[in-house]
C-alpha positions in Angstrom: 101.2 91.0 77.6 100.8 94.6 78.2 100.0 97.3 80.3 96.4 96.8 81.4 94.1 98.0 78.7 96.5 100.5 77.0 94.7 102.3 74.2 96.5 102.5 71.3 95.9 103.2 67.4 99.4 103.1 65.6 100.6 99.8 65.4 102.2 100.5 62.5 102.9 104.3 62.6 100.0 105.3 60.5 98.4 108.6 61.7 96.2 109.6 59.1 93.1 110.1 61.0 90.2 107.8 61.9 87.5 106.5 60.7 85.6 109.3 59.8 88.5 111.9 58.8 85.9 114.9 59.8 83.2 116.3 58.3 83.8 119.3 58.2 86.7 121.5 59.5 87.7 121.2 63.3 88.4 124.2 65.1 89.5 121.8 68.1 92.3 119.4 67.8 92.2 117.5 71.4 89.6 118.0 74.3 90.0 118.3 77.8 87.2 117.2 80.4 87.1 118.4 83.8 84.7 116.5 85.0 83.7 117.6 88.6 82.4 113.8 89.9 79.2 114.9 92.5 77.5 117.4 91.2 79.0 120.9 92.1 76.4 123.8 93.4 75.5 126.0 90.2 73.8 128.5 92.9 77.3 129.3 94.9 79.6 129.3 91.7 77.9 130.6 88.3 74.3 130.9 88.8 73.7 134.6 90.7 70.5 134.7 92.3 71.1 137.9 94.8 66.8 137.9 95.2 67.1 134.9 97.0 68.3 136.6 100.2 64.7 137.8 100.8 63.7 134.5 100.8 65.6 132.6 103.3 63.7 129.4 104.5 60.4 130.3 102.4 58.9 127.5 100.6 59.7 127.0 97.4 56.8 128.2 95.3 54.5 124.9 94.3 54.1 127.3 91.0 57.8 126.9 90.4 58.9 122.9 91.5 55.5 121.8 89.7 55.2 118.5 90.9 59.0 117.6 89.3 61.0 114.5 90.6 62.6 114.9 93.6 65.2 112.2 95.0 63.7 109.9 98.4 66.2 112.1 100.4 63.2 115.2 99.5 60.0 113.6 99.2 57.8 114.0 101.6 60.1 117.1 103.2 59.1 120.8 103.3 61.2 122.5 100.6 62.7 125.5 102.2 64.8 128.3 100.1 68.7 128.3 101.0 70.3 131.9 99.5 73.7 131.6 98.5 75.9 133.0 101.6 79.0 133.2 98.9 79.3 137.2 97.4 79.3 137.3 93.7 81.1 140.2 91.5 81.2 141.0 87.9 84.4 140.1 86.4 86.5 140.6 83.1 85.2 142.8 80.4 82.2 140.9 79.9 81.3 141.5 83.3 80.2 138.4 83.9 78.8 137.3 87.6 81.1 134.9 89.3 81.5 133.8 92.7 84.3 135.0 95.5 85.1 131.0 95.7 86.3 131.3 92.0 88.8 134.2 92.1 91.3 132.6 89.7 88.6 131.6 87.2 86.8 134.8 87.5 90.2 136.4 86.4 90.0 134.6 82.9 86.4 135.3 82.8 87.2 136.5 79.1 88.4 133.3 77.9 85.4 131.3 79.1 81.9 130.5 78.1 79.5 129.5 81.0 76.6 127.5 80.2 74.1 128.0 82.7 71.0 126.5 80.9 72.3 122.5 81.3 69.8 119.6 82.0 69.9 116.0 82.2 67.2 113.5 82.7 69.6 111.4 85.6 68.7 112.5 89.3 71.1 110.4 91.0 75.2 109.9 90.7 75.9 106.9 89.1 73.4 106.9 86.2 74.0 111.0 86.2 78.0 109.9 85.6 77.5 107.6 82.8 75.4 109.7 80.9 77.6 112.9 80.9 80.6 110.2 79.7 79.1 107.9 77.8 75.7 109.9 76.3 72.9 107.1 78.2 72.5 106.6 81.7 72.9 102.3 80.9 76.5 101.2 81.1 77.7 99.5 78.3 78.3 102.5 75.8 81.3 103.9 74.1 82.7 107.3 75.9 83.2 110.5 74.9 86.8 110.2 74.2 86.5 106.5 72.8 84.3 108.0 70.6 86.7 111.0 69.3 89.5 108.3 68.9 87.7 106.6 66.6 86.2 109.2 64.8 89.5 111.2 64.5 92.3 108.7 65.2 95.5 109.2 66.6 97.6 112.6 66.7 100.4 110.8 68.4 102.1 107.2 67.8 103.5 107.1 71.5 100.5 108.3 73.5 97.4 106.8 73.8 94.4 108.8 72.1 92.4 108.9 75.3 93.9 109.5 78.7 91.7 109.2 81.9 93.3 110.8 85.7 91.6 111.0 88.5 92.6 113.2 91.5 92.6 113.1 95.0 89.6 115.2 96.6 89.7 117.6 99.3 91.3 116.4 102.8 89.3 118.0 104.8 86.0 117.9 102.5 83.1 115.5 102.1 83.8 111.7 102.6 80.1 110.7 100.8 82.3 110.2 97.1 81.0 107.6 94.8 83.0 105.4 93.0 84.3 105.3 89.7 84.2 102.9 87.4 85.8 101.8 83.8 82.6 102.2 81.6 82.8 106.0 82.3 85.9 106.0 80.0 85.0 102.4 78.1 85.0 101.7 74.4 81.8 100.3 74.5 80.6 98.6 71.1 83.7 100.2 69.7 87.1 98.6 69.2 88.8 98.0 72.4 91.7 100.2 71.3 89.5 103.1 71.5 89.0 102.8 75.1 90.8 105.2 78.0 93.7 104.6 79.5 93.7 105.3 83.3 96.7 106.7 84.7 97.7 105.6 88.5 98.8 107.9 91.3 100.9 106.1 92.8 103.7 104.0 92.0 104.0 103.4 87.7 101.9 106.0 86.0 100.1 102.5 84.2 100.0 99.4 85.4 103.4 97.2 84.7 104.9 100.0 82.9 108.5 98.8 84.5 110.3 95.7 82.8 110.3 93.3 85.6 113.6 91.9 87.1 116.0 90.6 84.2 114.0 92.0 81.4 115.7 94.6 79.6 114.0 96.5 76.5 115.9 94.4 73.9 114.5 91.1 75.6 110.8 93.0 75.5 111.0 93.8 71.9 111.9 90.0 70.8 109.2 88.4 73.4 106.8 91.4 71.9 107.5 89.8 68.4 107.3 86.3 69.0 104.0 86.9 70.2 102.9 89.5 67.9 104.2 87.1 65.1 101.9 84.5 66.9 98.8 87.0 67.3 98.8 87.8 63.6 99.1 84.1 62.2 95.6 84.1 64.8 93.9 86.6 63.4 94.5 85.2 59.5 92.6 82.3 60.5 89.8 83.7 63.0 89.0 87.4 61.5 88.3 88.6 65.1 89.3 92.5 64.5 89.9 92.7 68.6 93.2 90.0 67.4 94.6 93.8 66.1 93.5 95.5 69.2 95.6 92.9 71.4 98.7 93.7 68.7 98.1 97.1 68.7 97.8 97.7 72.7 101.3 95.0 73.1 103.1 97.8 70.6 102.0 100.6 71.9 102.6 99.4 75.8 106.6 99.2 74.4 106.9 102.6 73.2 104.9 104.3 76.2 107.7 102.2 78.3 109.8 104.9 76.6 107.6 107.9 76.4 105.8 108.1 79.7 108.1 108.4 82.0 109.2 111.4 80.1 105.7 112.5 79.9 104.9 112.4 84.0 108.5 114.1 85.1 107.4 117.5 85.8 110.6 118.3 87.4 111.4 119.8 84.2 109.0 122.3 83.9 110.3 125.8 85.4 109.3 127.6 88.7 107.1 130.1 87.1 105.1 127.4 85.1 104.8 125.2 88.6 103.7 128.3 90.9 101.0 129.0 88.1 99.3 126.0 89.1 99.5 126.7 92.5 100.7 125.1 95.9 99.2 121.4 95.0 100.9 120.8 91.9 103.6 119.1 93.5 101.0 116.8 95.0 100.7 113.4 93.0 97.0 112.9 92.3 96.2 116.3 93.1 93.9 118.0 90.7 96.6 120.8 90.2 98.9 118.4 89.4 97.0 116.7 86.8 95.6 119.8 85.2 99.6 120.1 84.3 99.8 116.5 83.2 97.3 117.5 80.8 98.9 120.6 79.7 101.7 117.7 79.2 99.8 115.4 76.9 98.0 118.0 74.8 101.6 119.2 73.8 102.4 116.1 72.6 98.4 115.6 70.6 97.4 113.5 73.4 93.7 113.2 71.6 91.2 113.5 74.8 92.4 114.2 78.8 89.6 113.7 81.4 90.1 114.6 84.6 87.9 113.3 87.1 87.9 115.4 90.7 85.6 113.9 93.6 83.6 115.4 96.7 81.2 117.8 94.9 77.8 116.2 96.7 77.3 118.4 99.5 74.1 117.5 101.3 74.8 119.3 104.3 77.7 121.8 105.7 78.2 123.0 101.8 79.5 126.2 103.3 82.6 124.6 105.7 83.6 121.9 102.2 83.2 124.0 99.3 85.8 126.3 99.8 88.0 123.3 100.0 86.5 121.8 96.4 86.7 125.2 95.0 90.6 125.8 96.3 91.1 122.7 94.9 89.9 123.4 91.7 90.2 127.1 90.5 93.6 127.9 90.8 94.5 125.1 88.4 91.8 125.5 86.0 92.7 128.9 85.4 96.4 128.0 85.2 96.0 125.3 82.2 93.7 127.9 80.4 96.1 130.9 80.5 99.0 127.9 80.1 97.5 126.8 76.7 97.4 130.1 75.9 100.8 131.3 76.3 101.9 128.1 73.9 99.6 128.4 71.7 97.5 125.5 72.0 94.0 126.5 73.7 92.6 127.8 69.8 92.6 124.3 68.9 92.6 122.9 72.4 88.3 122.5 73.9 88.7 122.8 77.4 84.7 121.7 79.1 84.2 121.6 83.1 80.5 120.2 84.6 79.8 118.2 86.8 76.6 115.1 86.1 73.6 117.5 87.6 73.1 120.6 89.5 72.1 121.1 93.6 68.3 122.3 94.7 67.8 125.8 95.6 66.3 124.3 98.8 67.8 123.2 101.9 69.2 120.2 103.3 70.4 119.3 106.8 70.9 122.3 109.2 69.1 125.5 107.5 71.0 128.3 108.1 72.2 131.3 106.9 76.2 130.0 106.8 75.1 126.1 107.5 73.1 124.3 104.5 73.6 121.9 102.1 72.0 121.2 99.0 70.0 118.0 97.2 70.4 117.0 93.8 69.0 118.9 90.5 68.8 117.7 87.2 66.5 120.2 86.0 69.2 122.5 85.6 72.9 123.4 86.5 76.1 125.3 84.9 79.1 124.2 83.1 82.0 126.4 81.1 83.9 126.0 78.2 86.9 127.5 76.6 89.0 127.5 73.7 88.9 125.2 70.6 86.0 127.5 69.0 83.7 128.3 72.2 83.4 132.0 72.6 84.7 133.9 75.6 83.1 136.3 77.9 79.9 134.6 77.3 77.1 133.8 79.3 74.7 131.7 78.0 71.5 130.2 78.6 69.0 131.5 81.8 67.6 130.2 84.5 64.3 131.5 86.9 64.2 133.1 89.9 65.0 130.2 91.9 67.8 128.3 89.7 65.2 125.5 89.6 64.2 125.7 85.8 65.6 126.6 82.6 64.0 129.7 81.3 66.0 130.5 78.0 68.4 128.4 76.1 68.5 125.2 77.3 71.0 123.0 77.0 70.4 119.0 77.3 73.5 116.7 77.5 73.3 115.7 74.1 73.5 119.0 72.9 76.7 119.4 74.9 78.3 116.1 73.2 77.0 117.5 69.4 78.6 120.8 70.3 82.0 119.1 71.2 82.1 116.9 67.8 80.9 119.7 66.3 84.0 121.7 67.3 86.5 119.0 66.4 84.9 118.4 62.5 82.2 115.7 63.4 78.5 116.2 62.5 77.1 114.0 65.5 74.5 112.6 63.5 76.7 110.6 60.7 79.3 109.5 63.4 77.5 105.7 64.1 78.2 102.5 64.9 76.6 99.0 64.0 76.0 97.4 67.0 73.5 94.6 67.8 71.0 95.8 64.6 70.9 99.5 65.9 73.0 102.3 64.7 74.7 103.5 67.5 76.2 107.2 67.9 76.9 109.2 70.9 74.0 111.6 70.9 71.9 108.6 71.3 68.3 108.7 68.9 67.0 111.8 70.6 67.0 114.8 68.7 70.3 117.1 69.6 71.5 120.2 68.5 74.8 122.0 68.1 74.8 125.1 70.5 75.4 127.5 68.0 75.0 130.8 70.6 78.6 129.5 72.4 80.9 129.6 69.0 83.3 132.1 68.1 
């Protein structure tokens, strides 16, 4: 019947576009989404606060936490300042602050756009999760690239729209990962064909992608036909449109039989391309490794990659298991940036990396100069984007003294997700969905803006 719940568009080969067709033009084509799953530290990456090194284990003004949410790990604890022991430097042209754990990143400063004026109403993982993917912190919505897929539809016949990989976290790093689950990458209230295709690490890239024993591809295609003949006699009589998503998701589980495994065999890529990404990328499930898959499936108009990287929630001993998330991470970033490049592809390509919240300014755990850890902060925290219209060298949006609150330029979550439409031709607000008497649309019924201070 398939391989697992394959999105698909094409049954027939028709790639004219979606639903919508755009609003207006796109300056990106396909998106990437590094999403960094726990909530990485905005104060030792992107955020430079060098006037908190006065203030080691003072309490954090009442003035400036105002009486704000805290999780149950903080209430009721004394709320003790933790400086950042990681040096910062100003890097690329634009002279931009960015941390000594980011060397590779910081060398493409000029390319990228950090956001450091991002808030969320979530406070803890799960809910924090959703609502980055999915625009509300209930599960049961469609996801960001669920929603692109419909909206745009499909660039290529023997892909699926939306691709989902997740990667392996640091060995030696935090064990405390949550789980992740389907409705971060789900269709929602949209058509089932619009929802994300996880790729495996192991074994088949999808599920069942191998013809079992004594099925060849010419017994596939007449047992695909017999039952597509069968599905489509179904849906003349019952109307149910999810009959075409079943059809649909059968065809295109045949021809990514074919394409695939040509898709996943980086053996072909040369040395120089494989060293970019560095020492991982021959790692399955690594992050490096993925970051190249991507490179992989934008080439051939894969429509939306996320890439989901664990281990970011560092309570305590942030100093020993960052540089292990950050090794993890940087190298590779900064290799599919400056690959993109090279081909061609990163002016239409929207690269976005953030995490679902930000990490306190205050302690947790041991309190020391090189020993802390950090609690969670939705109040504000730091992303970057690149390519596909964003402006590079930028840095935009502030926050006070303290990285606790946004002082200029905020940023909310929704304005994030209007932006990215907004880059690929959609107005957020006329991209909806009938679902259950409401209207539905990823940007929710709050109002949300399009960050016009990050375009080029």
């Amino acid at each position: 019947m398939g391989l697992g719940a394959v999105a698909g568009r094409a049954l027939l080969g028709d790639l004219s576009g979606g639903v919508t067709g755009g609003h207006h033009p796109a300056r990106a084509k396909r998106v990437i989404f590094l999403f960094m799953a726990g909530a990485p530290s905005q104060l030792d990456l992107f955020d430079h606060k060098p006037g908190l090194a006065k203030r080691f284990k003072e309490p954090l003004p009442p003035s400036v936490s105002n009486g704000q949410r805290v999780t149950a790990m903080t209430r009721g604890r004394t709320q003790l300042c933790a400086p950042s022991m990681f040096r910062f430097s100003r890097r690329g042209e634009s002279g931009g602050w960015w941390s000594e754990l980011l060397p590779h990143l910081g060398g493409v400063a000029d390319d990228i756009c950090v956001v450091r004026s991002l808030h969320t109403n979530a406070i803890n993982h799960d809910p924090g999760k959703t609502f980055m993917c999915t625009g509300s912190e209930l599960p049961g919505k469609a996801s960001m690239g669920a929603w692109l897929s419909y909206g745009l539809g499909s660039l290529n016949r023997d892909l699926p729209d939306f691709v989902v990989l997740t990667s392996a976290y640091w060995t030696g790093g935090t064990r405390n990962v949550q789980g992740l689950y389907s409705r971060m990458w789900s269709s929602g209230y949209l058509p089932g064909k619009h929802q994300g295709t996880a790729f495996q690490t192991n074994g088949d890239p999808v599920l069942f992608l191998s013809n079992p024993a004594g099925v060849d591809r010419t017994v596939r295609r007449r047992m695909l036909d017999a039952v597509g003949a069968l599905n489509e006699k179904h849906r003349r009589e019952q109307g149910d449109p999810e009959i075409d998503t079943t059809i649909a998701q059968q065809e295109m589980a045949f021809r990514m039989q074919a394409s695939v495994p040509e898709l996943t065999d980086v053996s072909t890529e040369p040395d120089s391309v494989r060293a970019l990404y560095g020492p991982e990328v021959d790692k399955p499930g690594s992050f490096a490794r993925n970051c190249l898959l991507a490179r992989r499936m934008i080439e051939r108009d894969v429509r939306f990659v996320q890439i989901f990287h664990r281990g970011w929630d560092h309570h305590s001993i942030l100093p020993k298991q960052l540089p292990g998330q950050c090794f993890d991470v940087d190298q590779p970033s900064a290799a599919l940036l400056i690959d993109l490049k090279r081909r061609g592809l990163l002016d239409d390509t929207l690269v976005v990396f953030a995490g679902e919240f930000g990490r306190t300014v205050y302690g947790q755990g041991r309190l020391e100069r090189d020993d802390y850890g950090r609690d969670h902060h939705p109040r504000c925290f730091s992303g970057w984007l690149a390519g596909g219209g964003v402006a590079g060298g930028v840095h935009y949006g502030e926050t006070d003294d303290f990285s606790y609150n946004v002082a200029r330029d905020p940023v909310a979550v929704h304005d994030l997700h209007a932006t990215m439409l907004h880059l690929c031709g959609i107005d957020h607000r006329r991209m909806t969905f009938p679902s259950q008497g409401l209207e539905e649309r990823l940007t929710g019924v709050e109002p949300a803006r399009v960050i016009r201070g990050i375009l080029s």
